[in-house]
KETORKE-587921 format. One line per 8 residues: number of its first residue (from 1); for each residue x, y, z of C-alpha. Coordinates in steps of 0.02 Angstrom, whole numbers. Each point is the difference from the previous one (the first is absolute). Layout:
! residues N
NUM	X:Y:Z | ...
! end
This chain:
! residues 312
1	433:859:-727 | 163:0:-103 | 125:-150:9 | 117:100:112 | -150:18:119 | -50:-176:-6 | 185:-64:14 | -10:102:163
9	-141:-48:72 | 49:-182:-28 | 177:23:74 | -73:106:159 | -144:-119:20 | 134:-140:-22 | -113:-92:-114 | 84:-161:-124
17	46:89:-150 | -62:-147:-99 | -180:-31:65 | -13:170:101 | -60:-110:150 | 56:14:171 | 98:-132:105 | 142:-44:-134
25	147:64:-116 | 14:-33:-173 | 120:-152:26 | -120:-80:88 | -166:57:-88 | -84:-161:-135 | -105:140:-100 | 29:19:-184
33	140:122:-70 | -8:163:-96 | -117:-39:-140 | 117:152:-126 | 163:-58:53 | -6:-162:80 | 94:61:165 | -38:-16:175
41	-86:150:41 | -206:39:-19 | -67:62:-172 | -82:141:87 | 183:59:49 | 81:-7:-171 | 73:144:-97 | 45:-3:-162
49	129:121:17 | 156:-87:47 | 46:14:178 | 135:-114:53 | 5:70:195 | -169:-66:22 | -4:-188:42 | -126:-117:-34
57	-136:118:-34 | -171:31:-113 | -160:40:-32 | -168:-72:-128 | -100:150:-94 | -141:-106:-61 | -149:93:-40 | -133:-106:48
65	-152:92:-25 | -55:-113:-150 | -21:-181:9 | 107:-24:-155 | 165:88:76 | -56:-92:176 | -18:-159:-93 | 200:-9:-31
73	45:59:181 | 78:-99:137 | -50:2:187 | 156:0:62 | -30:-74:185 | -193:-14:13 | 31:-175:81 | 143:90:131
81	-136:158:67 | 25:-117:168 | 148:-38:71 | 54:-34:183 | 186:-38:83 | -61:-174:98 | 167:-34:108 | -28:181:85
89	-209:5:-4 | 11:168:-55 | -124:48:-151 | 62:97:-149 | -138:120:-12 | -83:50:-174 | -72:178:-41 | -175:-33:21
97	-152:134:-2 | -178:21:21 | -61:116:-157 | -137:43:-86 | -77:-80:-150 | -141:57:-136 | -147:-122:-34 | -73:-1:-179
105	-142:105:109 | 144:139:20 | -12:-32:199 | 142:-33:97 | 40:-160:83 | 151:-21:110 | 113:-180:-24 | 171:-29:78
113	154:2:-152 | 187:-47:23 | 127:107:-85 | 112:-96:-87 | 181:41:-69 | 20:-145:-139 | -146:-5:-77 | -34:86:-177
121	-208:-29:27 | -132:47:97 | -123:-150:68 | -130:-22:74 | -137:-127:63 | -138:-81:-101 | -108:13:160 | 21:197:6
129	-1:17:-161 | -175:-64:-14 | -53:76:175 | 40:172:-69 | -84:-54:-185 | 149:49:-92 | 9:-40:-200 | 96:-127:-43
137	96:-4:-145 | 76:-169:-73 | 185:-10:-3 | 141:-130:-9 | 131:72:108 | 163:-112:49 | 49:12:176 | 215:-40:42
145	10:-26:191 | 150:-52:102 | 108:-135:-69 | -98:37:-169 | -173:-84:51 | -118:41:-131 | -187:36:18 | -136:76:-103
153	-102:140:22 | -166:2:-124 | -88:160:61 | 22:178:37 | -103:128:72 | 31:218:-5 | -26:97:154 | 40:140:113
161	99:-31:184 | 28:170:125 | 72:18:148 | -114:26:165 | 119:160:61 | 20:104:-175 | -46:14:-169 | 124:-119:-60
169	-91:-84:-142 | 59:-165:-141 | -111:-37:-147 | 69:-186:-40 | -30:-164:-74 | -12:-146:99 | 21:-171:-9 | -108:-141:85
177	71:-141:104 | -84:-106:99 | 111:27:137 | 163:127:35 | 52:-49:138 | -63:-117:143 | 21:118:161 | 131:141:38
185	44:-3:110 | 12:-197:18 | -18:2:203 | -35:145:113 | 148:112:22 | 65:54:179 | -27:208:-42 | -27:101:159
193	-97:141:-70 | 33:142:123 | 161:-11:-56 | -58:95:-163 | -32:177:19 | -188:34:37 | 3:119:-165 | 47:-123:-109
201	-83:-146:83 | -159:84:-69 | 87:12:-174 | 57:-164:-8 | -37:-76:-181 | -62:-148:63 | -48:-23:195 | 8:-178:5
209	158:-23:-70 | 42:-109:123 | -147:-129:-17 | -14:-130:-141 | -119:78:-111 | -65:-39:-177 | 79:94:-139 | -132:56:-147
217	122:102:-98 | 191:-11:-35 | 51:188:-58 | 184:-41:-118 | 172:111:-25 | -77:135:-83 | -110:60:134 | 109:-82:154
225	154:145:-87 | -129:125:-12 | -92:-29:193 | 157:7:79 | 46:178:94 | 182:34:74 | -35:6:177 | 43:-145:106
233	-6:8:175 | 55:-140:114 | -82:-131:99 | 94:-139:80 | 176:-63:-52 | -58:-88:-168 | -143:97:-53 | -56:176:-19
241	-149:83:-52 | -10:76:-162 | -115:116:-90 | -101:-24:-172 | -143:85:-75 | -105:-150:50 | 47:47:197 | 151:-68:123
249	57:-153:-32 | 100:-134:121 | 158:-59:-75 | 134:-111:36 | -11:-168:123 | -113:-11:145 | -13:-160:92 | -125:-140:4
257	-127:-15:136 | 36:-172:52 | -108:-90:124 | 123:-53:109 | -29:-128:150 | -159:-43:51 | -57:81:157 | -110:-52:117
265	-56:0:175 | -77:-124:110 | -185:32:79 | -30:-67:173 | -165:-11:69 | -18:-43:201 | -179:-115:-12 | -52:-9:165
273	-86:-200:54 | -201:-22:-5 | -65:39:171 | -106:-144:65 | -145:130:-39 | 68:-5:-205 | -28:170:13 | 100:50:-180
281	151:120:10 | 48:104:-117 | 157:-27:-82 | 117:155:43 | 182:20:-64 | 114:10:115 | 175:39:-89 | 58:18:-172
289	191:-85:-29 | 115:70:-134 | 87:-138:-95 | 168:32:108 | -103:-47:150 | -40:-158:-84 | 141:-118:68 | -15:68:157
297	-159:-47:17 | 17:-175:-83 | 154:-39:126 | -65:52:160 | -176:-31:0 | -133:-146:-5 | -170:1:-34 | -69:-138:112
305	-180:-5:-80 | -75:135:77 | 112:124:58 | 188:31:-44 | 143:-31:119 | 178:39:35 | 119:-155:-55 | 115:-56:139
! end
């Protein structure tokens, strides 16, 4: 995808031009500037050909299929692939996808990735790594998060990740963490799924989007550019659906499922008195009262021991 393209995208997808996350504009975003230039704008969006009607804008062309190119690269917003707008309890959704992943057997394994915009590496999991039996390499890679938190990564693995609906294939270099990211999302998200065409709800890149899952594998720029198709249909008001070569993904803000208040409902059971004979009775229920019944009951009725009465 050419800069043009990816300017494009960003604008239509209305990501930050600075951390190419969702939610924010560049005024407000705290990732790290242009690494070339030093403006506001993402390294993956820069140009080196001047172009003053562009603001705030560009791109990082790292090559990180070595561990000694990926040992000087920055991960722009590893620490930001979660992000949520609290005062609303809506949830920024991330790009994530179920794909397929090669074993050092050459079987494939599916794990659940995130796409992410503003990072210049690929990661993934010590405990998949060693599940699938990978070979890894030693490496000392520097990691630059948000607000320029610094972390190490000392080993890297090669393998091959596909797509479940085409041929779409990556032969990359990861690198091992021993976590990406907690849960994305964070809390379930309110999505009512027959809202989403039955066509693509079978194509959708990852079918629990809306459940907090583990993620095994974040997939950086490079391949987030590349997944990403043109076609974008929409959804609700703030979010669409949009299509990549890993399947449909949601996009935008979907709200929270919160819990709300408590709800519960009062059991009454009529006991009836021991005969003289102490013949036992079965215990039969006699009325179920929904908690706006509640007060009624508790202001007009008396249970006297053994049977309830009507308060005078």
């Amino acid at each position: 995808m050419s800069i043009a393209d990816r300017r494009n995208f960003v604008s239509k997808a209305r990501l930050c031009f600075n951390c190419l996350n969702y939610g924010h504009q560049v005024a407000a975003c705290l990732g790290s500037s242009c690494t070339k230039c030093g403006q506001r704008h993402n390294t993956r969006l820069h140009d080196n050909a001047p172009i003053a009607s562009v603001p705030n804008s560009k791109s990082v062309t790292h090559d990180l299929s070595s561990s000694e190119q990926a040992s000087s690269a920055q991960v722009l917003c590893v620490e930001s692939v979660y992000s949520k707008a609290t005062e609303s309890q809506m949830s920024v959704m991330l790009a994530t996808a179920v794909i397929n992943i090669q074993d050092q057997a050459g079987q494939w394994r599916q794990c659940r990735a995130v796409l992410d915009a503003g990072s210049q590496m690929h990661f993934i999991t010590y405990f998949i790594a060693k599940s699938l039996g990978l070979k890894l390499n030693s490496t000392s890679s520097s990691i630059i998060g948000v607000g320029s938190m610094t972390s190490a990564a000392q080993s890297a693995c090669k393998t091959t990740v596909t797509s479940r609906f085409s041929d779409y294939t990556i032969n990359t270099t990861f690198h091992l963490l021993p976590v990406i990211v907690q849960s994305l999302p964070s809390q379930p998200v309110n999505c009512n799924l027959s809202n989403i065409p039955p066509r693509i709800r079978q194509l959708l890149a990852d079918p629990q989007f809306h459940v907090p899952g583990v993620v095994d594998v974040l997939l950086g720029a490079d391949i987030f550019f590349d997944a990403f198709q043109q076609r974008k249909l929409p959804l609700s008001h703030c979010s669409s659906l949009i299509q990549t070569r890993f399947g449909w993904i949601v996009s935008g803000r979907l709200p929270f499922v919160t819990s709300g208040s408590t709800h519960s409902s009062l059991a009454v059971q009529y006991v009836r008195p021991p005969s003289h004979n102490h013949q036992r009775r079965q215990i039969t229920p006699c009325c179920v009262l929904q908690p706006k019944n509640a007060d009624t009951i508790d202001k007009t009725t008396l249970f006297t021991g053994d049977r309830w009465q009507t308060k005078k």
